[in-house]
PAZAPA-4460 file (N, C-alpha, C; in steps of 0.05 Angstrom, whole numbers, plus 32768, in hexadecimal, padded with zeros to 4 digits):
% residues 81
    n_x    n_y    n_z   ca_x   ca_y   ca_z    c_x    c_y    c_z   seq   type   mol
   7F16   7FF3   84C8   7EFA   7FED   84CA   7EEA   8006   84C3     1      X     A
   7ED7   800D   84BD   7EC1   801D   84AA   7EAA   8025   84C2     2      X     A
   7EB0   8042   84C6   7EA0   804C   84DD   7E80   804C   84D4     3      X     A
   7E73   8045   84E9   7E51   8045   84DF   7E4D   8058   84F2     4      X     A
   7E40   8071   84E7   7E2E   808A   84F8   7E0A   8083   84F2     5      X     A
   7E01   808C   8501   7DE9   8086   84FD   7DD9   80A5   84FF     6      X     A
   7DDD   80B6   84EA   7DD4   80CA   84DE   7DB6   80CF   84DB     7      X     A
   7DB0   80E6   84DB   7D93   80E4   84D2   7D8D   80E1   84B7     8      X     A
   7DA2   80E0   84A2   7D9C   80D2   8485   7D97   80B5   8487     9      X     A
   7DAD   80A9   8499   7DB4   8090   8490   7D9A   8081   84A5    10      X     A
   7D8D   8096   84B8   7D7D   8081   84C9   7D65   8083   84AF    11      X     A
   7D61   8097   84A4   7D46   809D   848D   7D48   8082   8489    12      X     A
   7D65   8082   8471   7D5B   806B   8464   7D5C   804E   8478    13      X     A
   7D6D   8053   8486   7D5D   8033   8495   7D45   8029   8499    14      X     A
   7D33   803E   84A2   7D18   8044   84AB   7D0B   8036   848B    15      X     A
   7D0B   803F   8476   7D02   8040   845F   7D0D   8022   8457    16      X     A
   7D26   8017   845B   7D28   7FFD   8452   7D18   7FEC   8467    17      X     A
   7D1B   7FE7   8482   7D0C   7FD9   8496   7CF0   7FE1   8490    18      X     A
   7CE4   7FF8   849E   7CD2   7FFD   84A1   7CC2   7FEC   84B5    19      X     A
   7CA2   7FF2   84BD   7C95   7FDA   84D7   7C9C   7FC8   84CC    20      X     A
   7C96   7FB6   84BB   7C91   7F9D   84B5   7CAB   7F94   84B9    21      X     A
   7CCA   7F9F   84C0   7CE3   7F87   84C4   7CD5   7F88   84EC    22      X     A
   7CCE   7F9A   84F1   7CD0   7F96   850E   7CBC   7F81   850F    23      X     A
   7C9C   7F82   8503   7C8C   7F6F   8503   7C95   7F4C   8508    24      X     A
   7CAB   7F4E   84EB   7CB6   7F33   84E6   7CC1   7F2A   84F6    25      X     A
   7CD5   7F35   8503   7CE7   7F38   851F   7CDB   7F2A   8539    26      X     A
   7CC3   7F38   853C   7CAF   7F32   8551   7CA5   7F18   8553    27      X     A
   7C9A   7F0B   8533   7C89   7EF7   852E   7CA5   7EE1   852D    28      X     A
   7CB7   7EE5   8522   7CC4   7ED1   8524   7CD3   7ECD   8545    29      X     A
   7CD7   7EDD   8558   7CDE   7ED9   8575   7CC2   7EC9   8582    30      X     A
   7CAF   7ECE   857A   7C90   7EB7   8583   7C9A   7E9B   8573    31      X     A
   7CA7   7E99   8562   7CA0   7E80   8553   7CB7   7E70   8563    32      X     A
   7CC8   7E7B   8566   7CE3   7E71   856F   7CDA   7E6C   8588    33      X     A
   7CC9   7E7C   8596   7CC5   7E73   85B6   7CBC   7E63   85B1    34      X     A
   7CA5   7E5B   85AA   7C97   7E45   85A0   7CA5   7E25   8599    35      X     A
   7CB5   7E2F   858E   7CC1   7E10   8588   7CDA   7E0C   859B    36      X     A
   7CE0   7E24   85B2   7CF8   7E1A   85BF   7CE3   7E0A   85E0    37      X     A
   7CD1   7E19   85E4   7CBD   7E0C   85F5   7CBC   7DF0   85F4    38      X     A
   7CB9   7DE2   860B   7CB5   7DBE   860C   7C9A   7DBA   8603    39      X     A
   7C9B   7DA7   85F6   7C84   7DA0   85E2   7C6C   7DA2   85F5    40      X     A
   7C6A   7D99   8612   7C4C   7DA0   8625   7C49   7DB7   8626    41      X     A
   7C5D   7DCB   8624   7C54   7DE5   862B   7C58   7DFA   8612    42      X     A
   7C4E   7DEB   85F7   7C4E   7DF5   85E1   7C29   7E00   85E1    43      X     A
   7C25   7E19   85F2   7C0D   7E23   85EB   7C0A   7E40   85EE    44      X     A
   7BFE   7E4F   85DC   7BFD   7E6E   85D3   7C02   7E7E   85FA    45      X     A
   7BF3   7E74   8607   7BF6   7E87   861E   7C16   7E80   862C    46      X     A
   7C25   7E6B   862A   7C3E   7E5E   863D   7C4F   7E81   8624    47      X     A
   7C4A   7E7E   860A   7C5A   7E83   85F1   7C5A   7EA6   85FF    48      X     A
   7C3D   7EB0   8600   7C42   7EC7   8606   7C4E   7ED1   8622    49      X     A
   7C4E   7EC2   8630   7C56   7EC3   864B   7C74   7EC5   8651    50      X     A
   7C7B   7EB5   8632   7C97   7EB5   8632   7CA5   7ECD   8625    51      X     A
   7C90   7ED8   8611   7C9F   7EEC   8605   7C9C   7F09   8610    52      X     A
   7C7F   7F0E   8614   7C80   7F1F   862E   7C9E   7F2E   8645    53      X     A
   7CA1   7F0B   8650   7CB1   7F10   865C   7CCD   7F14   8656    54      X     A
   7CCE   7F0C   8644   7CF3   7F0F   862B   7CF7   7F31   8629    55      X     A
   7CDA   7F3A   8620   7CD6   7F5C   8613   7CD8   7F6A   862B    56      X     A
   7CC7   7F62   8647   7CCC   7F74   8658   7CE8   7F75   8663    57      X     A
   7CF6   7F65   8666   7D0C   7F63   8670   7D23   7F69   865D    58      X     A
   7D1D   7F6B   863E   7D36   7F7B   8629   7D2C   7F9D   862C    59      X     A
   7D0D   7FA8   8630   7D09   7FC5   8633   7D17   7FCB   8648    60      X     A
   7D1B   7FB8   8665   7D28   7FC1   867F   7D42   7FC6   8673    61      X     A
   7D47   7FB9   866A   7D65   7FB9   8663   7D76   7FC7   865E    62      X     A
   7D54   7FD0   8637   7D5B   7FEB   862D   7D69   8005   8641    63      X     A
   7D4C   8013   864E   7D4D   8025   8665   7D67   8023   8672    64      X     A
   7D6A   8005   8681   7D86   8012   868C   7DA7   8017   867A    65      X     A
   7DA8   8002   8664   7DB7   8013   8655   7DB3   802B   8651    66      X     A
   7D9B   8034   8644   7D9E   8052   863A   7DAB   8067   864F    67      X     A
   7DA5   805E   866A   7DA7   806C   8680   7DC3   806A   8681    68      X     A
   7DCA   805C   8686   7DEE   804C   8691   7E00   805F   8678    69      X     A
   7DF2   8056   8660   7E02   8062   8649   7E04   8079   8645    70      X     A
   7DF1   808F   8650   7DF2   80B1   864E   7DDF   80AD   8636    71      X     A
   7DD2   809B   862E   7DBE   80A7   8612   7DA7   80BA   8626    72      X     A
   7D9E   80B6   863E   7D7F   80BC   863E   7D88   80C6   865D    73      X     A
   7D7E   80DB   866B   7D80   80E8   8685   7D70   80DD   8694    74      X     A
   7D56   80C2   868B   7D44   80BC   869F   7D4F   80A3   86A8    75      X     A
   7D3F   809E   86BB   7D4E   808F   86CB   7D40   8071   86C8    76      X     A
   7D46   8061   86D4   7D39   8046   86C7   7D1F   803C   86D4    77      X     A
   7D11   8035   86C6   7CF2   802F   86DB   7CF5   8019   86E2    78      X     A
   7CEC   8015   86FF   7CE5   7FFA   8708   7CCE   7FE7   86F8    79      X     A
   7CD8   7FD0   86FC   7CD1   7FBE   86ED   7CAE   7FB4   8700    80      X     A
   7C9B   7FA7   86EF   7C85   7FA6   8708   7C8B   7F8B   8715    81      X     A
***
């Protein structure tokens, strides 16, 4: 199998192929998907953000404590509110 490093060449060009707009797309399409996995009564913009909100806060908790657990980052994990 074919080792992947993630260099500071190879992140350039990542950066340069993605760029904002894949994260944008990323974003808009996890709203659309909530949207249609929601029960049809509770298909409305505030249920939608309420849901994604809470998806994002709880994958950043996540982040933090991986980074922590994993030795990437020396800080420690913040409590959640």
């Amino acid at each position: 199998m074919a080792e992947f490093t993630m260099d500071a060449k190879s992140m350039k060009k990542m950066r340069s192929m993605f760029g904002p707009q894949q994260v944008d797309q990323m974003i808009r399409q996890a709203i659309s998907i909530c949207w249609m996995m929601l029960p049809e009564g509770k298909r409305k913009a505030e249920a939608v953000e309420a849901e994604i909100r809470r998806i994002v806060d709880r994958a950043l908790k996540d982040l933090r404590e991986d980074a922590t657990a994993f030795g990437i980052t020396d800080a420690a994990p913040k409590a959640g509110p």
